[in-house]
VEXSE-310064 format. One record per residue: residue in three letters; x, y, z of N, C-alpha, C in turn. Coordinates in nm, 4 decimals. Last residue first. Example, Ala and Ser with C-alpha at 12.3 -4.5 7.8 and 13.67 -1.06 7.14 Angstrom:
+-----+----------+----------+----------+----------+----------+----------+----------+----------+----------+
!  aa !     n.c1 !     n.c2 !     n.c3 !    ca.c1 !    ca.c2 !    ca.c3 !     c.c1 !     c.c2 !     c.c3 !
+-----+----------+----------+----------+----------+----------+----------+----------+----------+----------+
! Ser !   1.2850 !  -0.2250 !   0.7080 !   1.3670 !  -0.1060 !   0.7140 !   1.2900 !   0.0030 !   0.7870 !
! Ala !   1.3190 !  -0.5690 !   0.7800 !   1.2300 !  -0.4500 !   0.7800 !   1.3200 !  -0.3300 !   0.7800 !
+-----+----------+----------+----------+----------+----------+----------+----------+----------+----------+
This chain:
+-----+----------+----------+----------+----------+----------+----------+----------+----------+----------+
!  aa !     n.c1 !     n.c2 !     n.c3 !    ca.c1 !    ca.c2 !    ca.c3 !     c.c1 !     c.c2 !     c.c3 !
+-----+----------+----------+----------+----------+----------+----------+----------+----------+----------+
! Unk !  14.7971 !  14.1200 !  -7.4001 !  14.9393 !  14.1704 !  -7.4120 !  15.0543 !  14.1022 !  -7.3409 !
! Unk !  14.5519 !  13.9092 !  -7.5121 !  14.6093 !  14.0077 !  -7.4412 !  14.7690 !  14.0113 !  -7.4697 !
! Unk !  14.4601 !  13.7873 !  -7.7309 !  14.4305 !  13.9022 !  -7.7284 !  14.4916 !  13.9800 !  -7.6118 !
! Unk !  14.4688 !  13.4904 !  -7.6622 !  14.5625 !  13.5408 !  -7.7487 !  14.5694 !  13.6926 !  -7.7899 !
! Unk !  14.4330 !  13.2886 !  -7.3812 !  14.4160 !  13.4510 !  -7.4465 !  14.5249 !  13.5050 !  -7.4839 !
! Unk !  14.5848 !  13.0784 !  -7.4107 !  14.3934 !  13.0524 !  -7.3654 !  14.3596 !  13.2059 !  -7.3246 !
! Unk !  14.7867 !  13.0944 !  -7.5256 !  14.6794 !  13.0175 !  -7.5975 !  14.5175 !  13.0340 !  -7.5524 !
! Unk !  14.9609 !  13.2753 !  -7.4559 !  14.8690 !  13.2951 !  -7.4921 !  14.7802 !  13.2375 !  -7.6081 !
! Unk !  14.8639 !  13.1891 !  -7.0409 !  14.9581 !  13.1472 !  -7.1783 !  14.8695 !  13.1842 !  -7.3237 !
! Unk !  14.7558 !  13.1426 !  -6.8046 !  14.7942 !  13.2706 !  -6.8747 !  14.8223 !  13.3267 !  -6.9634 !
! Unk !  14.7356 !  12.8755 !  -6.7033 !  14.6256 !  12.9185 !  -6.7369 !  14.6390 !  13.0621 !  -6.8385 !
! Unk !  15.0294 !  12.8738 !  -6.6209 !  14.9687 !  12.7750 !  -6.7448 !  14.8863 !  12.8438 !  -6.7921 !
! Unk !  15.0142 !  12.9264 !  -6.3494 !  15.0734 !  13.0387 !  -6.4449 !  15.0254 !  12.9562 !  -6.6286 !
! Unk !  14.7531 !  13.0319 !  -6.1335 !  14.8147 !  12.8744 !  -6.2038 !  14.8570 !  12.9822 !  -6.3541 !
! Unk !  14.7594 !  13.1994 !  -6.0339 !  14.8500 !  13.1532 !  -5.9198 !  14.8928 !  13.0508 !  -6.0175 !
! Unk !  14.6879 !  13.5162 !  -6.2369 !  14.6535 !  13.4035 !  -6.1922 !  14.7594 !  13.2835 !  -6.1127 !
! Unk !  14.5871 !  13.7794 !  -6.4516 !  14.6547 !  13.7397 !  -6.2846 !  14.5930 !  13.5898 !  -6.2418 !
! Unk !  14.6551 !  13.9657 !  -6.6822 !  14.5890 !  13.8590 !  -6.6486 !  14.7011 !  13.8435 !  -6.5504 !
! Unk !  14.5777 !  14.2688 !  -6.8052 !  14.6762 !  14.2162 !  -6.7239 !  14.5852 !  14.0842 !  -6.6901 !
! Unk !  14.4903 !  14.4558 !  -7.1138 !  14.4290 !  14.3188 !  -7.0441 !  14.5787 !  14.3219 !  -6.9684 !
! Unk !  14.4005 !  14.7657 !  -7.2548 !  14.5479 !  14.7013 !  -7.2296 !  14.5326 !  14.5690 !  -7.1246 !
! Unk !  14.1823 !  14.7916 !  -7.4732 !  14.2037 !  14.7982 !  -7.2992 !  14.3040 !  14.7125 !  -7.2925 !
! Unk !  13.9901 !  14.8377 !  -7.6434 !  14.1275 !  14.9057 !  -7.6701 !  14.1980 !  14.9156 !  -7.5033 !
! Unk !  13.8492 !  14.6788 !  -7.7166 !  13.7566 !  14.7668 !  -7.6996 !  13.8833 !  14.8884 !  -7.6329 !
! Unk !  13.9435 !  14.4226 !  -7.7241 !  13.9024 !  14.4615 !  -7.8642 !  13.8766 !  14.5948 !  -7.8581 !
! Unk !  14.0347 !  14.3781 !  -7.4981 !  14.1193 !  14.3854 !  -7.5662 !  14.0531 !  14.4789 !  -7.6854 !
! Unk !  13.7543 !  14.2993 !  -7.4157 !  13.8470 !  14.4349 !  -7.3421 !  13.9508 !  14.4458 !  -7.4084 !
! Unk !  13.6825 !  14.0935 !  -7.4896 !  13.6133 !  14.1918 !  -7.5476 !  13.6993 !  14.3003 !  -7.5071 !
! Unk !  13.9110 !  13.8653 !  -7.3670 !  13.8630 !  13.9273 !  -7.5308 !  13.7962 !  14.0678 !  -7.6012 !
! Unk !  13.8408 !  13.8896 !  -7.1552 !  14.0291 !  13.9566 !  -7.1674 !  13.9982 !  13.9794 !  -7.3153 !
! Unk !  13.5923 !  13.8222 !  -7.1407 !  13.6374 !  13.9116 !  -7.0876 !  13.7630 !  13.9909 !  -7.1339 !
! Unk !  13.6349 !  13.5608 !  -7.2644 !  13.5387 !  13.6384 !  -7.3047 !  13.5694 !  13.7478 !  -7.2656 !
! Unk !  13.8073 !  13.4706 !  -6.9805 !  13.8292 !  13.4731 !  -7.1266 !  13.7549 !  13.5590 !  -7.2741 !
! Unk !  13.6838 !  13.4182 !  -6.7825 !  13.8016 !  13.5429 !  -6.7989 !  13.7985 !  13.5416 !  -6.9431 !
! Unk !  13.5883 !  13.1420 !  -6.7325 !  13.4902 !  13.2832 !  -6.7731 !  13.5601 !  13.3967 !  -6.8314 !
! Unk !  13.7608 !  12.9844 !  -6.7504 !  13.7444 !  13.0209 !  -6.8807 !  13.6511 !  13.1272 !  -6.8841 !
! Unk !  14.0072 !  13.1823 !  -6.5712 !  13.9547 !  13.0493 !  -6.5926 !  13.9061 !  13.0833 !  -6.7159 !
! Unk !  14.2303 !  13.3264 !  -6.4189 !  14.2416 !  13.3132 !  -6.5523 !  14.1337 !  13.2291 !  -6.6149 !
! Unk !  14.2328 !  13.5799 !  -6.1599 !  14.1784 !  13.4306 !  -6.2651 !  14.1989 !  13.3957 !  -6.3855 !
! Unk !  14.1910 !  13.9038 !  -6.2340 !  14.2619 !  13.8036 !  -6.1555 !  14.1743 !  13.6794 !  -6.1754 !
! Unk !  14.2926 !  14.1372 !  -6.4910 !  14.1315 !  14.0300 !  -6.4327 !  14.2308 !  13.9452 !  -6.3277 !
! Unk !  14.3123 !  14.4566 !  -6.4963 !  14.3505 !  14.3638 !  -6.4268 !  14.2740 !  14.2367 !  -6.4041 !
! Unk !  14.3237 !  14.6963 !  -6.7969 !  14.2573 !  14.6028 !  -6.6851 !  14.3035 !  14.4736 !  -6.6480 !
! Unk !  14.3831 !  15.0211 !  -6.8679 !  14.4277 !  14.9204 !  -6.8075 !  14.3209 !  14.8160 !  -6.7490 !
! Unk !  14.3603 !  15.2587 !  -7.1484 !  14.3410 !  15.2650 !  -6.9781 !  14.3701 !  15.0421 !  -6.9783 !
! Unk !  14.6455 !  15.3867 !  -7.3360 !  14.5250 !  15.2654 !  -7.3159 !  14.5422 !  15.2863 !  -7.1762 !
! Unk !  14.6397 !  15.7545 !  -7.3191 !  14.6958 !  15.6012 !  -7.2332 !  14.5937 !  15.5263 !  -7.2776 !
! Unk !  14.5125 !  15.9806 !  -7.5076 !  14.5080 !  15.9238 !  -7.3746 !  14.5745 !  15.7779 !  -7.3803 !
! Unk !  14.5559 !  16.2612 !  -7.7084 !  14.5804 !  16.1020 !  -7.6942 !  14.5995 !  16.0621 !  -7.5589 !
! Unk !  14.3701 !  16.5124 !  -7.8309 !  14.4550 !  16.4547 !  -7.7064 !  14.4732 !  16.3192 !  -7.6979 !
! Unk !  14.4463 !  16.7645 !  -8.0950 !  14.4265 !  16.6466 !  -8.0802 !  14.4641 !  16.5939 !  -7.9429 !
! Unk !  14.4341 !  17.0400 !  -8.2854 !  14.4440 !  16.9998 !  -8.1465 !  14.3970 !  16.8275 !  -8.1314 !
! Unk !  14.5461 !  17.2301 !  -8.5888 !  14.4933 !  17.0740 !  -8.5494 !  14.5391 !  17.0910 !  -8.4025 !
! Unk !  14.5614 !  17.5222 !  -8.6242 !  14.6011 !  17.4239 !  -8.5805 !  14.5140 !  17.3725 !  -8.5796 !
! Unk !  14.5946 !  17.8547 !  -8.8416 !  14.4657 !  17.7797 !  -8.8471 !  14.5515 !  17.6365 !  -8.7938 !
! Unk !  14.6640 !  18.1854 !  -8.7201 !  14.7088 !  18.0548 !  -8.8015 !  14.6096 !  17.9249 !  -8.7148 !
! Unk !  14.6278 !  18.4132 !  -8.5955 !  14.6388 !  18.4435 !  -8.7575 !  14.6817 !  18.2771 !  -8.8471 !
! Unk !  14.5968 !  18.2849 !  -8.3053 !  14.6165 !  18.4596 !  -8.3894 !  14.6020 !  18.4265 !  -8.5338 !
! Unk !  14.4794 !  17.9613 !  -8.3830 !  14.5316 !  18.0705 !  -8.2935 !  14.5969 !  18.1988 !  -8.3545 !
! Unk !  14.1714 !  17.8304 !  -8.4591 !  14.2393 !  17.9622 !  -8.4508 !  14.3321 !  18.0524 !  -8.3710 !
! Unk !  14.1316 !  17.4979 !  -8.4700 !  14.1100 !  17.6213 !  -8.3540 !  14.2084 !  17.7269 !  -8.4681 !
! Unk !  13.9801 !  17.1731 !  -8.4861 !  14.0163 !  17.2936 !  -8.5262 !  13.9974 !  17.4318 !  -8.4559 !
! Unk !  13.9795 !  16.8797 !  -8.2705 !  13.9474 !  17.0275 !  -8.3189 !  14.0497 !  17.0899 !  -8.3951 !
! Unk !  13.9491 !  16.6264 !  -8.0194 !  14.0171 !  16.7154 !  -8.1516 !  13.9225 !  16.8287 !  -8.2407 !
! Unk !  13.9039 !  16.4278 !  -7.7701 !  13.9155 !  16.5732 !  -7.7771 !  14.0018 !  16.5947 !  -7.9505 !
! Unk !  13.7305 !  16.2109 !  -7.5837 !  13.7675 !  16.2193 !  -7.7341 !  13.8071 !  16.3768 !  -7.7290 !
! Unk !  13.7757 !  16.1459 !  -7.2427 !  13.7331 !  16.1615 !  -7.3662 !  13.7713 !  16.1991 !  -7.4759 !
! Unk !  13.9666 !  15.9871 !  -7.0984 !  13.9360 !  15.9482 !  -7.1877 !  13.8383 !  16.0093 !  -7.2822 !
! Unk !  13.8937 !  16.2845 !  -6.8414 !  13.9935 !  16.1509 !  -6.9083 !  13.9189 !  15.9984 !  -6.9642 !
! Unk !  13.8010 !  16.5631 !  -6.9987 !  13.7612 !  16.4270 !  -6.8650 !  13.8406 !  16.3218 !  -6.9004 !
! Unk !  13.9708 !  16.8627 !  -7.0201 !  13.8695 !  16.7814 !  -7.0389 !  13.9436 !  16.5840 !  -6.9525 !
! Unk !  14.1639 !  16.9676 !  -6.8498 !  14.0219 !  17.0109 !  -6.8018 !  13.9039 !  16.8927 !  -6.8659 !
! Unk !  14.4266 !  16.9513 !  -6.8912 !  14.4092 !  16.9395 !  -6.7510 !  14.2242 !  16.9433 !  -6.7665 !
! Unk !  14.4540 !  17.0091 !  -7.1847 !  14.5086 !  16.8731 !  -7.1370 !  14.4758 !  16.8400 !  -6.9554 !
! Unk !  14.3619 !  17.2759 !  -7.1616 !  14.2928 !  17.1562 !  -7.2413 !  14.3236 !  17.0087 !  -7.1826 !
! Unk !  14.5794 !  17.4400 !  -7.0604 !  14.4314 !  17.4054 !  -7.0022 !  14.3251 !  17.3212 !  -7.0564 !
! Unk !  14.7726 !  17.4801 !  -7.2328 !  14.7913 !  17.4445 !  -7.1464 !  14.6655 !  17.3654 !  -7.0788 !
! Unk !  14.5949 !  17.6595 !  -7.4266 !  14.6490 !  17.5208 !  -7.4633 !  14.7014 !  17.4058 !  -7.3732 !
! Unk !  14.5182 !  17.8622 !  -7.2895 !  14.4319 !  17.7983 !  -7.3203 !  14.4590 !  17.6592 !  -7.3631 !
! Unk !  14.7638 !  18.0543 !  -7.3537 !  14.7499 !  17.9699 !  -7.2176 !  14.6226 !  17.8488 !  -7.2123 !
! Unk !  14.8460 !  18.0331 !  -7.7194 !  14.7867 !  18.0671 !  -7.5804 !  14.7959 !  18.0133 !  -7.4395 !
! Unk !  15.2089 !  18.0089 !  -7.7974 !  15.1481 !  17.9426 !  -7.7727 !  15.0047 !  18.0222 !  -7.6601 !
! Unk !  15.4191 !  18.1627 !  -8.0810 !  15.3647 !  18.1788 !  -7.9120 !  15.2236 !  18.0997 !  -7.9196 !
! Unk !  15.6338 !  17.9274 !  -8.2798 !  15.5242 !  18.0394 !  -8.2259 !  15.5070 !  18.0502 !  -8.0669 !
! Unk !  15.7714 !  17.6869 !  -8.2987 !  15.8422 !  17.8177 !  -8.2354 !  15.7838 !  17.9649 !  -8.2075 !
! Unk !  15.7409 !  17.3825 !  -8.2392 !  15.6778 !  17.4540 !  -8.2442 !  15.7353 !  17.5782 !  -8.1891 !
! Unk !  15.8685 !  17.0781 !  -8.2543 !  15.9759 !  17.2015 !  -8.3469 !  15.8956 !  17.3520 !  -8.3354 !
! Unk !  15.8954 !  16.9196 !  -7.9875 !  15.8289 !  16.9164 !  -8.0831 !  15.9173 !  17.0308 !  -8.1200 !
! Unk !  15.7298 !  16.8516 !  -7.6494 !  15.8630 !  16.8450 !  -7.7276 !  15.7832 !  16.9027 !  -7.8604 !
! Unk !  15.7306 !  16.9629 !  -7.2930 !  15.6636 !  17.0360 !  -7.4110 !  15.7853 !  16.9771 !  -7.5303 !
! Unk !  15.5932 !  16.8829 !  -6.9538 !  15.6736 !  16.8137 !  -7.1022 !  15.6034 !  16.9333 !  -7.1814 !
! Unk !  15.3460 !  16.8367 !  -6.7985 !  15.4299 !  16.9294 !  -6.8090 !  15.5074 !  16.9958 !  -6.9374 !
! Unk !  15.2032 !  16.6305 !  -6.7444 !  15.3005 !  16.6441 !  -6.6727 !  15.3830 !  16.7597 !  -6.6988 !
! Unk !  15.0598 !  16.6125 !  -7.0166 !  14.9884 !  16.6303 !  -6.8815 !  15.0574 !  16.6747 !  -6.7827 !
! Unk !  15.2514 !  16.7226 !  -7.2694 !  15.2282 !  16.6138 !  -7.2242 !  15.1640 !  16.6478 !  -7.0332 !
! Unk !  15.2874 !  16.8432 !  -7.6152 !  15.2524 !  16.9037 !  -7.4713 !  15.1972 !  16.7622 !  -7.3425 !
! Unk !  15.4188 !  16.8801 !  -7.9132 !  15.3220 !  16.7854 !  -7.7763 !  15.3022 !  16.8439 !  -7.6413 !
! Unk !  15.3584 !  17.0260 !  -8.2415 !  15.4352 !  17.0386 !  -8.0560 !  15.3656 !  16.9721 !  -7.9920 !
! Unk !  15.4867 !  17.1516 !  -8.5419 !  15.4163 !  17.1038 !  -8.4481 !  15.4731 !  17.1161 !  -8.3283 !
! Unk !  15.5457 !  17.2285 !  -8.8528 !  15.5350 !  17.2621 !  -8.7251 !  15.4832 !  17.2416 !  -8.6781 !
! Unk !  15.5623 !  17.0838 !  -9.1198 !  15.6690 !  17.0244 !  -9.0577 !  15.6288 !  17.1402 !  -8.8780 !
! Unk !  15.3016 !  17.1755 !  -9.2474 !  15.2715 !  17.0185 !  -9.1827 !  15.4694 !  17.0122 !  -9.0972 !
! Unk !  15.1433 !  17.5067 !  -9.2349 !  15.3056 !  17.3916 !  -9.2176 !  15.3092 !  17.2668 !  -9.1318 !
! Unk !  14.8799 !  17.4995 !  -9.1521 !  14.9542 !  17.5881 !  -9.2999 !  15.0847 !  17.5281 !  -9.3266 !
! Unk !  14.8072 !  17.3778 !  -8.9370 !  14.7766 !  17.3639 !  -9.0822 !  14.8178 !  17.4060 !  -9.2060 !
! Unk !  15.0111 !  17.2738 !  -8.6937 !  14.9891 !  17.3655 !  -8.7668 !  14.9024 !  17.2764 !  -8.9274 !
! Unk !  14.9504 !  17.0794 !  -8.4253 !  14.9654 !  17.0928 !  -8.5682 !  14.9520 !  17.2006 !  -8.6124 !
! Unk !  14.9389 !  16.9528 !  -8.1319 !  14.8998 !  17.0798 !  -8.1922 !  14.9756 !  17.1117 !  -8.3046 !
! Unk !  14.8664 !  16.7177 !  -7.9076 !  14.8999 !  16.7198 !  -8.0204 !  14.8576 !  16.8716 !  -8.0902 !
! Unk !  14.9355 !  16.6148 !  -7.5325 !  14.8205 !  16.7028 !  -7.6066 !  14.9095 !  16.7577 !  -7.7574 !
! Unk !  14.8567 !  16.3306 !  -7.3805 !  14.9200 !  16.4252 !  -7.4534 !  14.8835 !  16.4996 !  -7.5489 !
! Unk !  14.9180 !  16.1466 !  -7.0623 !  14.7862 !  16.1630 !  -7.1546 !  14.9272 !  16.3147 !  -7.2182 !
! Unk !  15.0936 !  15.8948 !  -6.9457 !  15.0725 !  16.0420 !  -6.9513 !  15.0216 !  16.0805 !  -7.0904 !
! Unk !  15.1858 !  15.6331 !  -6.9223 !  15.0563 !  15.6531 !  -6.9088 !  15.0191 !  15.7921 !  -6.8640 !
! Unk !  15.4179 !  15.5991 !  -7.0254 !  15.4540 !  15.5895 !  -6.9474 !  15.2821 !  15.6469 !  -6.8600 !
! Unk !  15.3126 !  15.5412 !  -7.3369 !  15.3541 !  15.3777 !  -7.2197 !  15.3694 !  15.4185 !  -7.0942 !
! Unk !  15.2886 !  15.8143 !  -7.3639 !  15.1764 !  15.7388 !  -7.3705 !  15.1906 !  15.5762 !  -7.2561 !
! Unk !  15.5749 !  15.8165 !  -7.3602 !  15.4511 !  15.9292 !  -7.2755 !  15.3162 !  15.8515 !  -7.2527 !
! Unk !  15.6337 !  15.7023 !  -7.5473 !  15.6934 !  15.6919 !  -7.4666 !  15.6321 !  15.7432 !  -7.3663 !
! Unk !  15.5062 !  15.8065 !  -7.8140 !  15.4862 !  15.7042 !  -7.7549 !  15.4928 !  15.6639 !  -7.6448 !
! Unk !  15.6517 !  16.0378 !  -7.8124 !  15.4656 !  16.0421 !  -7.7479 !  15.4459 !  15.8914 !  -7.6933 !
! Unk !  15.8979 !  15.9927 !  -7.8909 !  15.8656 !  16.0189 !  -7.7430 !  15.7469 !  16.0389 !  -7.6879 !
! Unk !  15.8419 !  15.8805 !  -8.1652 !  15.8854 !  15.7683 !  -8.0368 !  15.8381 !  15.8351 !  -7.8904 !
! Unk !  15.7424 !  16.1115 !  -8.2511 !  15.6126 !  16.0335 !  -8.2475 !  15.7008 !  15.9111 !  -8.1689 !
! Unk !  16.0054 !  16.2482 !  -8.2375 !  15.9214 !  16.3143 !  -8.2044 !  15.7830 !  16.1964 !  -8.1701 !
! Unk !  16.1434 !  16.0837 !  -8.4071 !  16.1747 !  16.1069 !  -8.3077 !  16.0547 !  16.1194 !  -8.1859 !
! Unk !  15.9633 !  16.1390 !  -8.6712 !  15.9604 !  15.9977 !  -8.6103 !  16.0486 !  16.0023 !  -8.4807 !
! Unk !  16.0255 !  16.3694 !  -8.7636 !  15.9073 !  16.3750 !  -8.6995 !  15.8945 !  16.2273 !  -8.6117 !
! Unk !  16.2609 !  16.3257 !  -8.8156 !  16.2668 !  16.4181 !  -8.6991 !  16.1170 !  16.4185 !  -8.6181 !
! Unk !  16.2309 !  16.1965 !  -9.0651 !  16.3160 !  16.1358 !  -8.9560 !  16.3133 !  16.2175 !  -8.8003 !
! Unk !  15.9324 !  16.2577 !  -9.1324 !  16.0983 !  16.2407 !  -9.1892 !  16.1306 !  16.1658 !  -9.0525 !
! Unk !  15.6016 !  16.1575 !  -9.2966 !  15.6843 !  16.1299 !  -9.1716 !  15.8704 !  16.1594 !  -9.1713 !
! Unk !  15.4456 !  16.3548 !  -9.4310 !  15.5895 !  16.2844 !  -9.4551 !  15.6627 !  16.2567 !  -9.3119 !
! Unk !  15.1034 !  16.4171 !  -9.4183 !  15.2336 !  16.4492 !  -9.4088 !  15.3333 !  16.3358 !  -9.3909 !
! Unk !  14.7885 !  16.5386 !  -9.4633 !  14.8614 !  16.4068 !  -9.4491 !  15.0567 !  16.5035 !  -9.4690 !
! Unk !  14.4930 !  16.5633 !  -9.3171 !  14.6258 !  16.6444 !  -9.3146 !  14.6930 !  16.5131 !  -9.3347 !
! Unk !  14.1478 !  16.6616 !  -9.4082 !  14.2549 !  16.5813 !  -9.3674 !  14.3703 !  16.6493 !  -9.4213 !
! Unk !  13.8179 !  16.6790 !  -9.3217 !  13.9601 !  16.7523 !  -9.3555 !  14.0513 !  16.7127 !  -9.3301 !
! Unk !  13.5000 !  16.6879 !  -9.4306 !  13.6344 !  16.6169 !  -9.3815 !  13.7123 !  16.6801 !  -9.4428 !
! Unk !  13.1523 !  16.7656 !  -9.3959 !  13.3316 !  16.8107 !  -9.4770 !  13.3958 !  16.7332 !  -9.4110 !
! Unk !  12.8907 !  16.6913 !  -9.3557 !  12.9381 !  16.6257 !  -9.4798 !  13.0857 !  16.6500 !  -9.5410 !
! Unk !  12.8549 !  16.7725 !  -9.1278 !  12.7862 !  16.8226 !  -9.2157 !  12.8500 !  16.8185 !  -9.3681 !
! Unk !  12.9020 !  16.6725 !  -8.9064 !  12.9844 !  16.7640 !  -8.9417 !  12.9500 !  16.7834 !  -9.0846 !
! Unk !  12.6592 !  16.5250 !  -8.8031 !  12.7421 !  16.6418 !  -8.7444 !  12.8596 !  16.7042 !  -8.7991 !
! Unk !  12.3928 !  16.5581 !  -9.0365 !  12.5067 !  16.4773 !  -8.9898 !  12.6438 !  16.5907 !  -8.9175 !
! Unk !  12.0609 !  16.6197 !  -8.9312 !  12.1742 !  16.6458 !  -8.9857 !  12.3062 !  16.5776 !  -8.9369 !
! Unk !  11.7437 !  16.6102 !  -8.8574 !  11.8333 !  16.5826 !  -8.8828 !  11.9628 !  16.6406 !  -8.9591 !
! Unk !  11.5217 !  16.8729 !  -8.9192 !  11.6366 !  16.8852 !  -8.8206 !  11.7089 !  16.7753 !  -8.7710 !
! Unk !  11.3040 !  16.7967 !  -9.0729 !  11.3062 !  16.7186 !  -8.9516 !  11.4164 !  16.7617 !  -8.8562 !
+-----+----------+----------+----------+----------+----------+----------+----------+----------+----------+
């Protein structure tokens, strides 16, 4: 029938020791991320301690001391914002993880009534950073949405 499951039944996973240098390193994505600059993750597979971020704006942190293609640069500018981007790639002679982490994108409801509510709910769930706007500040509280931020 030419069904098939798209990755055809392999998973590959990388697990590693968070130390203390890598947790530096995963504050300032964070920090990239809050400051709503999308970032581009490149792992080595052969050495879980080499890596490097690369952040939309420019930014390059991380312990990565290889030569990098230009192609890497051009990932974080080309694909569409928010879509899903990770892969396995081949650069010269060593096998990386590429991964792009985008910003929770943002939503503003103005009102707070009870229609909003359903709203600030499902958008929360669906990984959307909720701003509630309303003149009656009561209405905001997070009793009558406990899902937003």
């Amino acid at each position: 029938l030419g069904l098939v499951v798209g990755c055809h039944g392999i998973i590959s996973g990388l697990e590693r020791h968070t130390d203390s240098e890598c947790r530096r390193e995963l504050q300032v994505l964070n920090e990239k991320l809050s400051q709503k600059v999308p970032v581009l993750v490149i792992q080595s597979m052969k050495d879980v301690n080499t890596f490097a971020f690369f952040s939309k704006n420019g930014e390059k942190f991380g312990n990565w001391q290889g030569i990098l293609p230009t192609e890497i640069d051009k990932i974080i500018h080309v694909v569409t914002p928010f879509d899903k981007f990770a892969e396995q790639r081949m650069i010269g002679e060593e096998k990386v993880f590429l991964q792009l982490f985008w910003p929770k994108p943002e939503l503003y409801i103005i009102g707070a009534g009870e229609d909003a509510q359903p709203l600030a709910d499902l958008a929360a769930k669906t990984g959307y950073r909720v701003h509630m706007l309303d003149w009656r500040e009561g209405l905001c509280a997070d009793i009558h949405f406990p899902s937003v931020q």
